[in-house]
matplotlib code that plots the C-alpha trace (Angstrom):
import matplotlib.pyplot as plt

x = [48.7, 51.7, 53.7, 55.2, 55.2, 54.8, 57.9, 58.3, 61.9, 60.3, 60.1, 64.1, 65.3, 63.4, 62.3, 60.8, 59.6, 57.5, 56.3, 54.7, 53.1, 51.3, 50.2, 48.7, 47.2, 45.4, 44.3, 43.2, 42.6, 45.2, 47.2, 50.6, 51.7, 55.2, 56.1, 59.7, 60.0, 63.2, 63.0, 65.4, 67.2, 64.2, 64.0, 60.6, 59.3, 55.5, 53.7, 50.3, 48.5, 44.6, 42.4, 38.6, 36.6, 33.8, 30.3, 29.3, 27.6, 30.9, 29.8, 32.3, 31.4, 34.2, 37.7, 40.8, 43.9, 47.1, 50.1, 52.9, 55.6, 59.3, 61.6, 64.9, 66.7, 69.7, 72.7]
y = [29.6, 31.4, 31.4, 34.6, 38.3, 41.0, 43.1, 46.0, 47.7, 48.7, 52.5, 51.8, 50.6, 52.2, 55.3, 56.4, 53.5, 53.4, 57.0, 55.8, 53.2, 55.5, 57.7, 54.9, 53.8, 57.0, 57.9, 54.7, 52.4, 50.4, 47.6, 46.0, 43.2, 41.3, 38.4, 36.7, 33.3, 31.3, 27.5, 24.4, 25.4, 27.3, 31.3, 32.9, 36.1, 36.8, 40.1, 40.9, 44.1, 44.8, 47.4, 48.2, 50.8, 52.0, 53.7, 56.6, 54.6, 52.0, 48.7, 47.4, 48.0, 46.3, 44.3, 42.6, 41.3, 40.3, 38.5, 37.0, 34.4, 33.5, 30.7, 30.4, 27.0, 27.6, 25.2]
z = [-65.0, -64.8, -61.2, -60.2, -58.5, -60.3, -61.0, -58.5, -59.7, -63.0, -61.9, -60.4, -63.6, -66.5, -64.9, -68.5, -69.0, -66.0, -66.4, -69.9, -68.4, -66.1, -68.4, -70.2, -67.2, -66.2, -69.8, -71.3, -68.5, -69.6, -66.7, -67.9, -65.3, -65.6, -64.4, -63.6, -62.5, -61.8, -60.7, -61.5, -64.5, -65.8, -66.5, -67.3, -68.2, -68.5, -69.2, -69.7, -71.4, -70.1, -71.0, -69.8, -71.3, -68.5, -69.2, -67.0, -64.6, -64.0, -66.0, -68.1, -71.6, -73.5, -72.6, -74.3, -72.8, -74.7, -72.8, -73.3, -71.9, -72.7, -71.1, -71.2, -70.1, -67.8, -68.0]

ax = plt.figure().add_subplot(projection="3d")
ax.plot(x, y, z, "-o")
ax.set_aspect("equal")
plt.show()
């Protein structure tokens, strides 16, 4: 399992970026999630890409998550 908090200056940084990401969000149930991680000499990037698709009642009728991770060693 990947060790981290989830990136909260997205909407700071990439302001467009962030608006497409709630638009995908709100129209296709779609969650993105990134991770940073710094320890020792050791720099990590995560992200993870969910979507649910809901039947009128709420159950989950289908899933799929894709994600991610990158390290890059610090000297």
């Amino acid at each position: 399992m990947f060790l981290g908090s989830p990136l909260k200056c997205l909407r700071k940084q990439h302001s467009s970026l962030y608006m497409d990401v709630q638009c995908l969000k709100s129209l296709h149930n779609i969650e993105v999630t990134t991770y940073i991680n710094i320890s020792d000499s050791v720099f990590s990037i995560a992200g993870q890409v969910s979507q649910t698709t809901e039947v009128a009642d709420g159950e989950v009728s289908g899933a799929q998550s894709a994600s991610a991770m990158s390290s890059i060693i610090l000297r």
